[in-house]
N, C-alpha and C positions, 0 to 999 in steps of 0.2 A: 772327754770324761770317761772316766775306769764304771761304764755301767755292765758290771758283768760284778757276778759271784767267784770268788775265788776257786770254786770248785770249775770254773770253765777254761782258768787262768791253770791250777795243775793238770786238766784235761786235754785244753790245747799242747801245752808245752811237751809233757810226755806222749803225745800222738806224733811230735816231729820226732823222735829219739828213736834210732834203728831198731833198737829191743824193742818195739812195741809194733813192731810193722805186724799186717797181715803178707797173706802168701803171695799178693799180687803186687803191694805197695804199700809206701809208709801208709798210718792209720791217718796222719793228718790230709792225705792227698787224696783218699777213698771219696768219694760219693758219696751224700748221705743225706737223708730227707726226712722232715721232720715234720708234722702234722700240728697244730694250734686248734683247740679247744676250749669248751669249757663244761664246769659239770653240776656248778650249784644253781644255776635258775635254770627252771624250768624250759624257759623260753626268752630271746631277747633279740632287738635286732643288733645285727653286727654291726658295729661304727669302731673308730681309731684310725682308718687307713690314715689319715692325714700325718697322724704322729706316729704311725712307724715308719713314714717317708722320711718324717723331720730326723728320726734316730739312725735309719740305714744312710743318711746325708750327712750327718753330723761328720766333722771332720775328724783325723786319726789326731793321737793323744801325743799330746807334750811331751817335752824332754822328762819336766821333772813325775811326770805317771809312769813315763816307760822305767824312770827310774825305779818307781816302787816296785814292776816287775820286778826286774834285776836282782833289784835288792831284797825282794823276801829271803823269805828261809828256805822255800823251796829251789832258789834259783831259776828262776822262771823268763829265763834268758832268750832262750827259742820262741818262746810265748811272744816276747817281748819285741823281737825282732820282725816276727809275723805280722804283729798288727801295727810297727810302725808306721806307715804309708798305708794305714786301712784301704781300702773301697771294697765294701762287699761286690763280687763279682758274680754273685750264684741268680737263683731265679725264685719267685714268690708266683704263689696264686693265692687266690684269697676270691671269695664273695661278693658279689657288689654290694658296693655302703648300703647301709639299710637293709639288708635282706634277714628278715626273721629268721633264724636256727634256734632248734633246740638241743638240749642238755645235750653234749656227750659226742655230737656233729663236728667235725673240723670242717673249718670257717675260713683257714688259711692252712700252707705249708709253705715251706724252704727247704730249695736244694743247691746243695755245694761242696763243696771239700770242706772233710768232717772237721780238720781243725778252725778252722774260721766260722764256720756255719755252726755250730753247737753254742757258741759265744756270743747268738744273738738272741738266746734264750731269752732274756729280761728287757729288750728291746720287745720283742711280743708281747709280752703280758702285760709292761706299765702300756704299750698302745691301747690295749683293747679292753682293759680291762674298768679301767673308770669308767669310761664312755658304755661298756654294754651294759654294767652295773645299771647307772643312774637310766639309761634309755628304757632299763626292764621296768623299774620301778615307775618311771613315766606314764610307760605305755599300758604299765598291768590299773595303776591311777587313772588314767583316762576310759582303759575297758571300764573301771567302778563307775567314772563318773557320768556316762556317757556323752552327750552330746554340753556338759556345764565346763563353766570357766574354771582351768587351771592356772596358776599362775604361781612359779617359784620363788622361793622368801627363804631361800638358804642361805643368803649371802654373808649372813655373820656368825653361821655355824662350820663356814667350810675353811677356816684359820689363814689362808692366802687366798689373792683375787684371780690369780691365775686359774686356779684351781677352781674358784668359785666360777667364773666365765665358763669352763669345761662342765662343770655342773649343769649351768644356765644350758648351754647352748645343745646337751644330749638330752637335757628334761626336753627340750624344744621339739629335738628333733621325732624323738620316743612321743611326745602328744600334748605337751603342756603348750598353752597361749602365751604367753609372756615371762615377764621377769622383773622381778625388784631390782635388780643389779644392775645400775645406768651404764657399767665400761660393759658390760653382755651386752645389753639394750644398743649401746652405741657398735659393738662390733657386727650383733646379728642385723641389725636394722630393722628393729622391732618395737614397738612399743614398751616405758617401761610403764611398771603399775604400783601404786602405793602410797599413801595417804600421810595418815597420822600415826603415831605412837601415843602409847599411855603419859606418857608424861608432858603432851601438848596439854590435857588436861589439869594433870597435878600441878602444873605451872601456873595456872590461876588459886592458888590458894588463896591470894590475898584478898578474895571476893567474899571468902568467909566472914571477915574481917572488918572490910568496908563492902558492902552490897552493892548492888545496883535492884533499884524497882523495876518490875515489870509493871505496864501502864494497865496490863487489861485487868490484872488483879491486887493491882498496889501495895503488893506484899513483893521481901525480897526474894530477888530469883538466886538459888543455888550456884554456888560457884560455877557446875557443869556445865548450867544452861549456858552461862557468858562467855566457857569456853568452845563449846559449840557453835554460838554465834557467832562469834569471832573468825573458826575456820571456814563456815561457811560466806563471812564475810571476803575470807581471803580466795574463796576458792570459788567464785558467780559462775564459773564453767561447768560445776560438776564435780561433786567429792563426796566419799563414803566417811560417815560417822562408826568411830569406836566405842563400844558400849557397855564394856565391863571394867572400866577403870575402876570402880567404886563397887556396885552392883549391876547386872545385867537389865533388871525390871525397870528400875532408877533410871539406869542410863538410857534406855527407848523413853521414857516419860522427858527426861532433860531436853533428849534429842527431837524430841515432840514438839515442845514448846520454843525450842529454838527454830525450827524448822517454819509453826504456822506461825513466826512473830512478822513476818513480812515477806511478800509476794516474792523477794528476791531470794530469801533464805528459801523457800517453799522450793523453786527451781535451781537452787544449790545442791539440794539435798536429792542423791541422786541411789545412794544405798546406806545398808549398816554394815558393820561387823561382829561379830563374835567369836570372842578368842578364849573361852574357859569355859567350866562347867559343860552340862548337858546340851551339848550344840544342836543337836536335831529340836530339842525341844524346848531350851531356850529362841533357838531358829523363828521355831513355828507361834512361840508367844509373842515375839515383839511384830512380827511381820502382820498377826491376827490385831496388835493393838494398834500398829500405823496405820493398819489399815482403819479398821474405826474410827478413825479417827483426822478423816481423809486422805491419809496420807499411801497414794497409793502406786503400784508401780516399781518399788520399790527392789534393791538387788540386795538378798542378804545373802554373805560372805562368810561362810566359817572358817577360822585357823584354829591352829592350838595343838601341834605334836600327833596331826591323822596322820594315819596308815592307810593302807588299801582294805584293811577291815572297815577302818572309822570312817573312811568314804562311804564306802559300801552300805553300810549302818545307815546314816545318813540320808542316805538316795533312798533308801525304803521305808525310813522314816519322816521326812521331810524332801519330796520331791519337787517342793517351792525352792529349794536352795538352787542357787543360780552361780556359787562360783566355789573352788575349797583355794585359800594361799596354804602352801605345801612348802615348811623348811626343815625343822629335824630330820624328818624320816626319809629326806631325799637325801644325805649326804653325811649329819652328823650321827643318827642313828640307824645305819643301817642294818636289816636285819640279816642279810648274808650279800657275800660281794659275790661275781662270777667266778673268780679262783680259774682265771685264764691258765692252760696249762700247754708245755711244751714238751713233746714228746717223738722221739725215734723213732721211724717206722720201717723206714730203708736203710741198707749201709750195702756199696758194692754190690749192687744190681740183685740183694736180696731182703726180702720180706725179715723184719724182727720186732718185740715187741716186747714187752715189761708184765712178765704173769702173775706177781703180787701174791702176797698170803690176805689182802684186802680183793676180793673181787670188784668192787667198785672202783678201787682203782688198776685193775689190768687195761690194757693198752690194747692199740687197733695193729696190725702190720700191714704192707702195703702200701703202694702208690693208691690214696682212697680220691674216690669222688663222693658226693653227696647227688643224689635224683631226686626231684621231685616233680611229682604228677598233677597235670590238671584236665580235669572236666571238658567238653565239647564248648561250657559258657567263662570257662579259665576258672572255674571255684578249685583248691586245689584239694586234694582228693589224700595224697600221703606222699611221706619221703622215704625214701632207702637209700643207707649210707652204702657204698660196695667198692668195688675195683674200680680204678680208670676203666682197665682192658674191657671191664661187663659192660654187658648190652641188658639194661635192668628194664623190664616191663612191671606195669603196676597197675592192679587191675580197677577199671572207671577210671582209669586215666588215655584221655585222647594224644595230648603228648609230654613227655615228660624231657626237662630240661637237667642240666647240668650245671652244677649252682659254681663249680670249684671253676677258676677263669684266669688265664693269667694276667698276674698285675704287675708286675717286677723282673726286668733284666737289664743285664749289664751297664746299673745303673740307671734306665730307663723306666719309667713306669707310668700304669695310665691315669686319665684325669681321674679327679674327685667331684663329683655334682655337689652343686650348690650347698649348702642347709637346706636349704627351702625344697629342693629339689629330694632330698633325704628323706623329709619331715612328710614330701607329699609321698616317696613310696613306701615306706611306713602307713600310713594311710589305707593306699592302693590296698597294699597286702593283706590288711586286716578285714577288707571287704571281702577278700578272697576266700581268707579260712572260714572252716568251720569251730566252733570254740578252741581257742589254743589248746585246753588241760586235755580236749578231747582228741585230740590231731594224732593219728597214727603215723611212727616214725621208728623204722627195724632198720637190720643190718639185713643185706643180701644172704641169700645161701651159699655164697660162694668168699665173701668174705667170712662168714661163719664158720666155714669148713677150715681156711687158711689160717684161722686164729686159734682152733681148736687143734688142729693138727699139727700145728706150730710150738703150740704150748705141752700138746705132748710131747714134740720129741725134745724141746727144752727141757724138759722133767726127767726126758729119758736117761740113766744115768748109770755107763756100763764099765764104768770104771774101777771097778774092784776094792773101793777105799776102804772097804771094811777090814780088806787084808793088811793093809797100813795104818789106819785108824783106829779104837778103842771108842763104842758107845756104850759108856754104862748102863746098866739094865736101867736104872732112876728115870735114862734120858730116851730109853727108847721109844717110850709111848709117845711122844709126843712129835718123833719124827712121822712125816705123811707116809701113806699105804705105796707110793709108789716110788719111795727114794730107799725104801729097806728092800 
């Protein structure tokens, strides 16, 4: 498969071409190391390794792709030639699966000859990038809900099942309990979870119609109640009633009288749902009138398009809710993705880096490692991003680790822990920190200084072009203090 941008297809090709050589060696044969991050959450743990195994695996491209080299307009023939017989031969390090990083952290790198190695730009970022997405949003859902049931219900907002399963299985690992999605359910080997829909009920209209009596008050029972009985007839195990097909208040009164019509429905009936309106306090009314009403014990479940606000909300308004099902907001509406990014930081045994007129997006130089400190009791204390070569101390911290580890050579690379194994250092971790937003996390002084100094003398610019050039006075102001 042609997974690369074109822009990497005229960067390899013109890196094999003599005119573009550096002083040592063509540019495609250079050495060059590239760093993987990301900068929109906050916080998330790092997961993908598995799929960028599957991508650095995949086998080199067909006749008729190499063709479309060829054949562009560029002539992208060298290009074409290079990646026939792919096998990336370079080396990866990267983070163990699950290891919480924040914004801005490199997570992983790649080194190799620049032609080849620049070209697996898009191979990093589809790996890591769904997966740390939905794990953020998991795990930041699980900090809201604390110790209550989560359980995914994305499975018909994520448009394919492959993708839904990926969904399933990083909400899992980031801190959700389960999953509606039976092919997740049957991969992860997990339990799935999920009941009824609204339209188990609307399917009894015909009760409208033709009734059925209730015997304790020989009047007819509401289409509802017959639907309700019905489910709990089919379900003697244990099954959650849905409660706003119609109205919320209604539907616990339905669910009432279904529930005390006989000793078996009473032990059917094992929770509720609510899926609209004011969920904390819709929540707390029907739970207050089951209860009244003997009905007690009971597990109410809120859906309905929450966020980690509308969790949040919730847990402080209603600290009786016992589970949230979580589908838009984990996948079809997300509020920002990771925007995995890949970037240059070595070429030919030297430090380089991207100095942007966005300071948010300037770049790191540097073979980088990531430290992080912990405690005498392992709480961890902070991180500093810095050189390999530094020896980083950090102060309250008894020892401090190196997170950056090699995963990948020459084809070779190391195992992946379980899910489950994932899911528990996720876990482990989160016992460790101190609140994430609050976690102290710098760059060394000695990567500060390399990136400063760096980007100065990139600035520096002793070229004389104004003796060959022409800036209109219109255009002068707006050139920077240090290029005039």
């Amino acid at each position: 498969m042609l997974n690369i941008d074109r822009y990497h297809a005229t960067m390899g090709d013109a890196s094999y071409k003599e005119v573009t050589r550096l002083r040592g060696a063509l540019l495609s044969e250079t050495e060059a190391t590239f760093y993987v991050t990301q900068r929109k959450l906050a916080y998330a743990p790092c997961l993908g390794h598995e799929r960028l195994i599957r991508s650095l695996l995949a086998p080199g491209l067909d006749r008729p792709r190499l063709r479309t080299l060829e054949q562009d307009r560029g002539g992208l023939r060298l290009f074409a030639r290079a990646v026939e017989d792919l096998t990336f031969a370079g080396t990866v390090r990267a983070v163990r699966p699950g290891t919480i990083m924040f914004a801005g952290q490199p997570f992983a790198d790649i080194t190799g000859a620049f032609g080849l190695t620049q070209a697996q730009e898009i191979k990093f970022e589809h790996a890591f990038d769904l997966p740390m997405t939905t794990a953020s949003i998991a795990m930041r859902m699980r900090l809201a809900a604390g110790d209550r049931w989560l359980s995914d219900f994305s499975l018909r907002r994520n448009g394919d099942v492959e993708r839904a399963v990926d969904v399933a299985t990083y909400a899992f690992i980031g801190g959700f309990n389960d999953t509606s999605n039976m092919e997740a359910a049957h991969r992860l080997d997990i339990p799935a979870v999920g009941t009824e829909a609204h339209y188990w009920q609307q399917s009894y209209v015909e009760f409208m119609d033709e009734p059925e009596t209730d015997p304790r008050t020989g009047r007819p029972k509401h289409f509802e109640q017959v639907a309700f009985e019905r489910w709990l007839d089919a379900n003697p195990q244990g099954t959650t009633l849905l409660l706003d097909t119609i109205d919320v208040h209604t539907g616990a009164v339905h669910a009432a009288l279904a529930a005390t019509s006989s000793p078996e429905r009473r032990r059917a009936f094992k929770g509720f749902r609510v899926d609209s309106g004011d969920l904390a306090r819709l929540g707390r009314w029907c739970l207050d009138f089951f209860e009244a009403n003997g009905l007690r014990d009971l597990m109410p479940v809120l859906t309905g398009d929450l966020d980690v606000e509308g969790v949040r909300r919730i847990v402080a308004e209603f600290p009786a809710a016992a589970g949230f099902g979580i589908g838009t907001k984990l996948s079809g509406e997300v509020e920002r993705v990771a925007g995995v990014i890949f970037k240059e930081c070595m070429i030919g045994g030297r430090p380089t880096l991207k100095a942007s007129n966005t300071p948010e997006k300037s770049t790191l130089p540097g073979r980088l490692q990531v430290f992080r400190g912990a405690d005498e009791a392992g709480r961890y204390v902070a991180d500093v991003t810095g050189l390999e070569e530094e020896e980083v101390e950090i102060p309250g911290a008894a020892r401090v680790e190196r997170l950056l580890a090699p995963f990948w050579e020459g084809g070779r690379h190391e195992s992946i822990p379980s899910i489950l194994k994932q899911k528990t250092f996720v876990e482990e971790q989160l016992r460790r920190f101190p609140p994430l937003d609050e976690y102290p996390h710098a760059l060394s002084d000695g990567l500060r200084a390399l990136r400063d100094g760096l980007t100065a003398r990139m600035r520096a610019d002793a070229s004389g072009w104004r003796e060959v050039l022409t800036l209109p006075e219109s255009l002068a102001a707006a050139m920077p203090p240090w290029s005039v």
